[in-house]
C-alpha positions as CSV (number, residue, x, y, z in Angstrom):
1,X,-17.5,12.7,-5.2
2,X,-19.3,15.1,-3.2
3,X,-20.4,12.7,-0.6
4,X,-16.9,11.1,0.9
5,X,-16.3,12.9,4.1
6,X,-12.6,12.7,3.6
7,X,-12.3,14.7,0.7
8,X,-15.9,17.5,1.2
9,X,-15.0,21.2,2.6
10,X,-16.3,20.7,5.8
11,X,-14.1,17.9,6.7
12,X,-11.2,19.4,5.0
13,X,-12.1,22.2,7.7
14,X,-12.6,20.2,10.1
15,X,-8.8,18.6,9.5
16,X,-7.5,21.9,9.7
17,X,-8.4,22.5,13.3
18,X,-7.0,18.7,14.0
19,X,-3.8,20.2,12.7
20,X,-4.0,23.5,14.7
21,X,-5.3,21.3,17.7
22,X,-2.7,18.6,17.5
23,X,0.6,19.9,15.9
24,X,2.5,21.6,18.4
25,X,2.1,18.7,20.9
26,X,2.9,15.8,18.1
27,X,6.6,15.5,16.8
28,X,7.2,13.0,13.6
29,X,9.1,10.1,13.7
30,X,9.8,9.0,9.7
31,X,11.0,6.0,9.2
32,X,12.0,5.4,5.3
33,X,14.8,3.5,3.3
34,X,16.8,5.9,0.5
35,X,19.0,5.3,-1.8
36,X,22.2,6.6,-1.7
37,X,24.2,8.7,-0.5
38,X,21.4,9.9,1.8
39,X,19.8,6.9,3.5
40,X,22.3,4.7,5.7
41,X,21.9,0.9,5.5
42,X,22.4,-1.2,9.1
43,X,24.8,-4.1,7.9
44,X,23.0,-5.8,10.5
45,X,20.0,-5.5,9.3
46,X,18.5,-7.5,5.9
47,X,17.5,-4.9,3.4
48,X,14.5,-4.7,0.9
49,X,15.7,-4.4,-2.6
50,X,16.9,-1.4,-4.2
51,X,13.6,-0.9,-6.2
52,X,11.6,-0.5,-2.8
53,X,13.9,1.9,-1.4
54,X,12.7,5.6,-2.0
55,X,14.8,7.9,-4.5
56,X,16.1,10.9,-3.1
57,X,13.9,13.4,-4.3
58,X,10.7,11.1,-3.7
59,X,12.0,11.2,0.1
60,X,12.5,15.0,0.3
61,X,8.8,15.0,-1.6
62,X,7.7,13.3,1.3
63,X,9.9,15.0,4.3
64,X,8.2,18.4,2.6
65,X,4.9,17.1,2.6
66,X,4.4,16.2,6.4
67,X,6.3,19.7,7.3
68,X,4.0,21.8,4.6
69,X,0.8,20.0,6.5
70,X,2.1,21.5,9.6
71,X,4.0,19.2,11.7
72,X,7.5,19.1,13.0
73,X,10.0,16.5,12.3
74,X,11.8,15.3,14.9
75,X,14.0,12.7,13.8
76,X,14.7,10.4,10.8
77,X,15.5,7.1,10.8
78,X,16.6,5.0,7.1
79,X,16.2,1.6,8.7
80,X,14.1,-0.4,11.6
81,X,17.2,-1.1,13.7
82,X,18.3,2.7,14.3
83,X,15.0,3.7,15.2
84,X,14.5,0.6,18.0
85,X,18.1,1.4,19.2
86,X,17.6,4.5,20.0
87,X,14.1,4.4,21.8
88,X,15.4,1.4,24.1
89,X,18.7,3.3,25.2
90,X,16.5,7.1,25.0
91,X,12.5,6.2,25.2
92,X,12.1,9.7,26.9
93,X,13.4,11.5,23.6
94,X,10.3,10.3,22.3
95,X,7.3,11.7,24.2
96,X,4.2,12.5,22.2
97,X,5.5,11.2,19.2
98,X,3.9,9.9,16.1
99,X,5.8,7.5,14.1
100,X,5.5,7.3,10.5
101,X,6.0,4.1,8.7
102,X,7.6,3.8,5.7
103,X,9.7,0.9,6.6
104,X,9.5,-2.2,4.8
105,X,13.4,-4.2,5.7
106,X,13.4,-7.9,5.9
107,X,12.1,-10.9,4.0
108,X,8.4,-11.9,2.3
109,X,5.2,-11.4,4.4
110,X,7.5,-10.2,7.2
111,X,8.7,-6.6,5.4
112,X,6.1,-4.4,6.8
113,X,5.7,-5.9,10.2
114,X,8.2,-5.1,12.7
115,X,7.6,-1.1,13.6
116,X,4.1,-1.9,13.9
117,X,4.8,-4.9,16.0
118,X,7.3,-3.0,18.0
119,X,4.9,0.8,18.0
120,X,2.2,-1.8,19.7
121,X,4.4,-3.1,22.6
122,X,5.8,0.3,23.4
123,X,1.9,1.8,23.2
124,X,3.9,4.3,20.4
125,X,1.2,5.7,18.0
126,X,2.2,5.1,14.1
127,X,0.8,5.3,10.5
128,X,0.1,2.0,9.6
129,X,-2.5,-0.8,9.8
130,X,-1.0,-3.9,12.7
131,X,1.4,-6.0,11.6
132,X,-1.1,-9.1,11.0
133,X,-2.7,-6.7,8.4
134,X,0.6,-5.9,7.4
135,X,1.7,-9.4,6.8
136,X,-1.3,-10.7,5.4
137,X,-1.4,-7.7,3.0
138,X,1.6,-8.8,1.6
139,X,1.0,-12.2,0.6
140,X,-1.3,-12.5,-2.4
141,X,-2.5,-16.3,-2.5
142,X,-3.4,-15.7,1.5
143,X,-6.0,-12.5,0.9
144,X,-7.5,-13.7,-2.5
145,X,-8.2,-16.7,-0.7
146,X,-9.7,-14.8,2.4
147,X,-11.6,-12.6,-0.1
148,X,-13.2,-15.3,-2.4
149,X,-14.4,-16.8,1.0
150,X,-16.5,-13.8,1.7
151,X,-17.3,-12.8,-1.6
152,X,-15.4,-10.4,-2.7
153,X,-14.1,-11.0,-6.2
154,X,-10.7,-12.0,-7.0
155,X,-8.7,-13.8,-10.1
156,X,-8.7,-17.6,-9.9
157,X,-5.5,-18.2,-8.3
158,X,-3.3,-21.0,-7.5
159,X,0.1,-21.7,-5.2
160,X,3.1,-23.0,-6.7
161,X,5.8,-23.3,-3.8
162,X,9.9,-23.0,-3.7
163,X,10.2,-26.9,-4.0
164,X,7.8,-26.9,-7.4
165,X,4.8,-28.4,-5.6
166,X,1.0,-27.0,-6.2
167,X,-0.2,-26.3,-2.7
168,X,-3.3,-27.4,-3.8
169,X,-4.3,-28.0,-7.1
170,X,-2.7,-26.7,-10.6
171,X,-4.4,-24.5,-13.3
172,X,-5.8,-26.1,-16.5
173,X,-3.3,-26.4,-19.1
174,X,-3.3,-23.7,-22.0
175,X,-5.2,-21.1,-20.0
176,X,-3.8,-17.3,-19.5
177,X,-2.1,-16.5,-16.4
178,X,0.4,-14.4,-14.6
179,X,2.9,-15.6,-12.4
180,X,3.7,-13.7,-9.4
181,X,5.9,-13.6,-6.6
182,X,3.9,-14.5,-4.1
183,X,5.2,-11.5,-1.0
184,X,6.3,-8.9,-3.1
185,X,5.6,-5.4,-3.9
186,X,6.4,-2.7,-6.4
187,X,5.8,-5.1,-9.3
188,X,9.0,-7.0,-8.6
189,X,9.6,-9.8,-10.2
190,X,7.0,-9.1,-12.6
191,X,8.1,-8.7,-15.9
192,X,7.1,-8.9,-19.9
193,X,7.3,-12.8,-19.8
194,X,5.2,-13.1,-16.6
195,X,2.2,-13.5,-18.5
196,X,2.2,-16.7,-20.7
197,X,-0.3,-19.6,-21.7
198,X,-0.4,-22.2,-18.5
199,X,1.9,-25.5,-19.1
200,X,4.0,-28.1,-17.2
201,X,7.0,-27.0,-18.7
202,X,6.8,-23.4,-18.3
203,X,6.6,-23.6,-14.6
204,X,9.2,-26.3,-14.0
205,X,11.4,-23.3,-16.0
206,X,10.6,-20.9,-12.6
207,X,13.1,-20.1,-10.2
208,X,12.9,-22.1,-6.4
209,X,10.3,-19.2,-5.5
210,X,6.8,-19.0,-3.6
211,X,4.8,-18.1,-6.8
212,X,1.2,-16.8,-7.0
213,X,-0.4,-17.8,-10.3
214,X,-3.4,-16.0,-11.3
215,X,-5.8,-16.3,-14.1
216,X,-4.9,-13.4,-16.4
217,X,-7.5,-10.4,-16.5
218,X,-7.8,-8.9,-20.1
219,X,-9.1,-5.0,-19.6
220,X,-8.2,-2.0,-17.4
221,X,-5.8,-1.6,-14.2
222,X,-7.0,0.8,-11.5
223,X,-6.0,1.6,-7.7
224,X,-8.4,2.9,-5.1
225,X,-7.1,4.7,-1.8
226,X,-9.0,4.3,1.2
227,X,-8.4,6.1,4.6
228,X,-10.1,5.2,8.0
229,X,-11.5,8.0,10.0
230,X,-12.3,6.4,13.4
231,X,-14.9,4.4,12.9
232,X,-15.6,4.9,9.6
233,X,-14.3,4.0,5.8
234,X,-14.3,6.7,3.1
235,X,-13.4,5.5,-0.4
236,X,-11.6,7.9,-2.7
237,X,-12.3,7.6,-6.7
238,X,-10.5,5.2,-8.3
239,X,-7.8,5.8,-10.5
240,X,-7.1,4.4,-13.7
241,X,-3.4,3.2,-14.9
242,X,-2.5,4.6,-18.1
243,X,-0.2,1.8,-19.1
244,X,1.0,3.1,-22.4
245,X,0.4,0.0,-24.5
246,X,1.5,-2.9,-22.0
247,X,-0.5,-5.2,-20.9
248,X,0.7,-5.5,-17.0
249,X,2.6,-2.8,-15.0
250,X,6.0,-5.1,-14.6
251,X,8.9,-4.3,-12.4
252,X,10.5,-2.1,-15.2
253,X,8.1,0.2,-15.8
254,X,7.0,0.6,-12.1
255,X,10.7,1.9,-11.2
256,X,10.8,4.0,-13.8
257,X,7.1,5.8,-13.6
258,X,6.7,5.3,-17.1
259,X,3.0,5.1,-16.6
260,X,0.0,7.6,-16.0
261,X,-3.3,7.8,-14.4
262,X,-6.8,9.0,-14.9
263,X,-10.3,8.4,-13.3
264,X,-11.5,5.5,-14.2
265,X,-15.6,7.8,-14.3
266,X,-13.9,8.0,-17.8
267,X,-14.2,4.9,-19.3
268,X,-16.2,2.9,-16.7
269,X,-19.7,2.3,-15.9
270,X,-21.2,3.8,-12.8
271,X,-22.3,1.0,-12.0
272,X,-18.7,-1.1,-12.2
273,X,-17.6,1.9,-10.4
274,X,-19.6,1.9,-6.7
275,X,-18.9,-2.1,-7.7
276,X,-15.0,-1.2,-7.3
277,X,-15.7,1.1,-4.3
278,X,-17.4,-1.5,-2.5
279,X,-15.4,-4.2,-2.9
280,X,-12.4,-1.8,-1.7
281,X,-14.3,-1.1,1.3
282,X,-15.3,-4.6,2.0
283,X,-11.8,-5.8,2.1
284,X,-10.0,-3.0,3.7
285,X,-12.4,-3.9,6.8
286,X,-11.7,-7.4,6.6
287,X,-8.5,-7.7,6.4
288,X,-8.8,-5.1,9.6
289,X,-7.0,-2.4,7.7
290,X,-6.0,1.3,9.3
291,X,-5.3,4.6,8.8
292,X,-5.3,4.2,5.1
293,X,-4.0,1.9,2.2
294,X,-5.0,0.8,-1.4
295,X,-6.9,-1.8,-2.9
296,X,-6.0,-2.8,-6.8
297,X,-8.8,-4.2,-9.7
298,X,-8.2,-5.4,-12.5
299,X,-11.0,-4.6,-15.0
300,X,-12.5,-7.2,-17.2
301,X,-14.0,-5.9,-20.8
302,X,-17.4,-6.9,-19.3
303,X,-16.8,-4.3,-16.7
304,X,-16.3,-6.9,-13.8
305,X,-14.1,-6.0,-11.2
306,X,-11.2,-8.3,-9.8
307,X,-9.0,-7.6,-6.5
308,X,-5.4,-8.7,-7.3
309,X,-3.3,-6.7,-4.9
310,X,-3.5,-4.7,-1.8
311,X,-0.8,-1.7,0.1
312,X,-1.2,-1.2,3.7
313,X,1.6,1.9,3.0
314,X,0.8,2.6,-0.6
315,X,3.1,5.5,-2.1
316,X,1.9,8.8,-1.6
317,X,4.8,10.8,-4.1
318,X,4.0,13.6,-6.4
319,X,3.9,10.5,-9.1
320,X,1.1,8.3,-7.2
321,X,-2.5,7.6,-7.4
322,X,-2.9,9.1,-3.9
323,X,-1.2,12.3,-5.6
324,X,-3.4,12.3,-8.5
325,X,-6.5,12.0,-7.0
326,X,-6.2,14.6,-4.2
327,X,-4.7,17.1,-7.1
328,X,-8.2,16.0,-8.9
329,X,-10.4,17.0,-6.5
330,X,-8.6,20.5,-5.9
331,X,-6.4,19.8,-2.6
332,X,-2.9,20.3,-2.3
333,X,-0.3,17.8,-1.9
334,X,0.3,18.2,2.1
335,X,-3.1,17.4,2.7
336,X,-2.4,13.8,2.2
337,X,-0.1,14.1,5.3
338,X,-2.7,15.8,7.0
339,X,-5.3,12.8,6.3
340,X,-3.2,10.0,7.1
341,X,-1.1,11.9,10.1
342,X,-4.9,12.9,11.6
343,X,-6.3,9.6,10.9
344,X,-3.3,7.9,12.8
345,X,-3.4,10.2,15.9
346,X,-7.6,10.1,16.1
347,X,-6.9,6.3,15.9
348,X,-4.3,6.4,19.5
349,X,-6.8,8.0,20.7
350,X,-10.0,6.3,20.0
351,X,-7.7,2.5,21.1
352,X,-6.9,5.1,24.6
353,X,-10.8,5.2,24.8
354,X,-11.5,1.3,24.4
C-alpha cells in the first residue's frame, strides 16, 4: 500500500499545505439531490429517482466532510436548474468558486452531464470527470464494448433495446446471465430475479427498456477508487463487498446498506490483485476519467477479473468503499474531501497552463 502517492505521509503532507495554500481563496459550490423535507425539487426539472437521491444524514455526512477538510461552503444547491439560475442572473457571486458535483437529474446516459457541460462553458472549476466521460460512464453496453476493444476484460455482453430487438446478436440459450438496465446506477432495477438462465421467453417477459445483458460471473464483488493527481493515476486497494449470502448487490439491498466491505488482500491472490489495479487504471484513462471515480470487478473462482460497472461520482458516505478504505489505511474521513477538492482545483489549474 505503501507506494500510492495519494494515500503515503508525504503526500498526505503535502495535501495539507494545498489546503492551507488554497482554502481561503476557494468557496464550495455543492450541488446534491435530498430527500425530504431538506432538498427542494424544481418541478421544472425531471428528477432522478428517489433511491439516487442522498438521505439526510448521508448529506450532512457530506456537508461536514468538505467543511472538516477545511473549506468554506458558500452555497447549496438540491437541483441543476437553481444552481444555473442563479449564476446567469449573479455570475459575480461566484468568483473563485469550486463546484462540487453531486448532481445526477435527468434521464439515462444524460444524468451526470449537464453541470459538467455547463462548469466547461462558463470556465467554472468542478469535481467531476467531462460530461462525455460522464455519459459514457453511465451506459454499460457502450464501455464494456470500448473496454473489450483494448483489452481490458469485461463480461460477454449483449444489447437488448426498448422495442425487444438484439442490437446485435442474442446470447446462447440456457447460459447464466444478468439483465441490467442498461443507464442506471445504484443497482436500480436490479433485483433477485435479474439473474436467470438465458431464453426467448424470459426476455420477451421484460419491460420496453434498454437492457444490458451480461454473462453472469460466479465469485467475489469488489470496487476500486481511483483519484487523478495531475498527470498521474494512483489506485487505492480494492475493496471487497461483503454481500451477506446474495449472489448480486440488487436495488434492495443497495438502499438499504445491508452489505459490508473488506480488502479483497484477504481472500485474493497478489497476483489477481495488481490484475484488478491495473485494469482500473487502464480504463479510468481511457474512458478520459478525472479527479476520481470507481471501477467495479467481478471476481471469477479462478481469480479472473471482470469490469462490469464504472462511477465517475461514486459515494463517498461514512457507509462507502471510499470510506472504508481511507479508515483502513489510518486517515480520517475529511481527507477524502481534501483528495478530491485538491485533485479538482490542481486540475483548473494544470487545463489554465495548457
Amino acid at each position: 500500500m505503501q507506494e500510492e502517492v495519494i494515500v503515503n505521509k508525504e503526500y498526505v503532507k503535502k495535501n495539507e499545505s494545498y489546503v492551507e495554500k488554497y482554502s481561503p481563496y476557494i468557496n464550495i459550490i455543492l450541488i446534491a439531490h435530498v430527500q425530504a423535507p431538506r432538498g427542494y425539487l424544481n418541478s421544472n426539472q425531471i428528477q432522478c429517482d428517489t433511491t439516487e437521491r442522498f438521505s439526510v444524514e448521508e448529506f450532512h455526512e457530506i456537508y461536514q466532510g468538505i467543511v472538516s477538510a477545511g473549506f468554506y461552503i458558500q452555497s447549496v444547491y438540491f437541483n441543476e436548474l437553481d444552481f444555473i439560475s442563479d449564476y446567469i442572473e449573479h455570475s459575480n457571486r461566484f468568483t473563485n468558486c469550486l463546484v462540487y458535483n453531486l448532481a445526477r437529474n435527468g434521464l439515462g446516459d444524460n444524468k451526470k452531464t449537464i453541470i459538467p457541460a455547463f462548469c466547461e462553458l462558463n470556465n467554472i472549476p468542478y469535481t467531476t470527470s467531462a460530461s462525455l466521460t460522464c455519459a459514457l460512464c453511465r451506459n454499460k453496453y457502450y464501455f464494456s464494448t470500448l473496454l473489450q476493444a483494448h483489452n481490458i476484460p469485461v463480461p460477454q455482453s449483449w444489447l437488448l433495446n426498448d422495442t425487444g430487438k438484439w442490437v446485435h446478436d442474442a446470447p446462447r440459450q440456457g447460459i447464466p446471465v444478468i439483465c441490467k438496465p442498461s443507464s442506471e446506477s445504484a443497482s436500480q432495477g436490479i433485483n433477485e430475479h435479474s439473474v436467470f438462465a438465458a431464453s426467448d421467453s424470459k426476455f420477451k417477459t421484460l419491460k420496453p427498456e434498454n437492457y444490458i445483458i451480461q454473462s453472469y460471473i460466479e465469485g467475489e464483488e469488489c470496487e476500486v477508487p481511483v483519484f487523478r493527481y495531475n498527470n498521474s493515476v494512483h489506485v487505492l486497494p480494492p475493496i471487497g463487498i461483503d454481500l451477506k449470502g446474495k449472489q448480486i448487490l440488487d436495488e434492495d439491498t443497495s438502499e438499504k446498506y445491508n452489505y459490508g466491505f473488506y480488502l479483497l488482500e484477504n481472500t485474493q491472490s497478489s497476483s489477481t490483485i495488481s490484475q484488478i489495479k491495473k485494469y482500473a487504471e487502464q480504463t479510468f484513462n481511457l474512458l478520459q476519467m478525472d479527479v476520481y471515480g470507481r471501477v467495479d470487478f467481478r471476481i471469477d473462482r479462478n481469480g479472473n477479473p471482470y469490469v462490469f460497472d464504472i462511477s465517475t461520482t461514486p459515494y463517498t458516505t461514512l457507509h462507502s468503499s471510499i470510506s472504508f478504505v481511507f479508515k483502513e489505511l489510518g486517515y480520517s474521513y475529511s481527507d477524502i474531501y481534501k483528495a478530491i477538492i485538491i485533485s479538482a482545483i490542481q486540475k483548473y489549474h494544470q487545463k489554465d497552463k495548457n
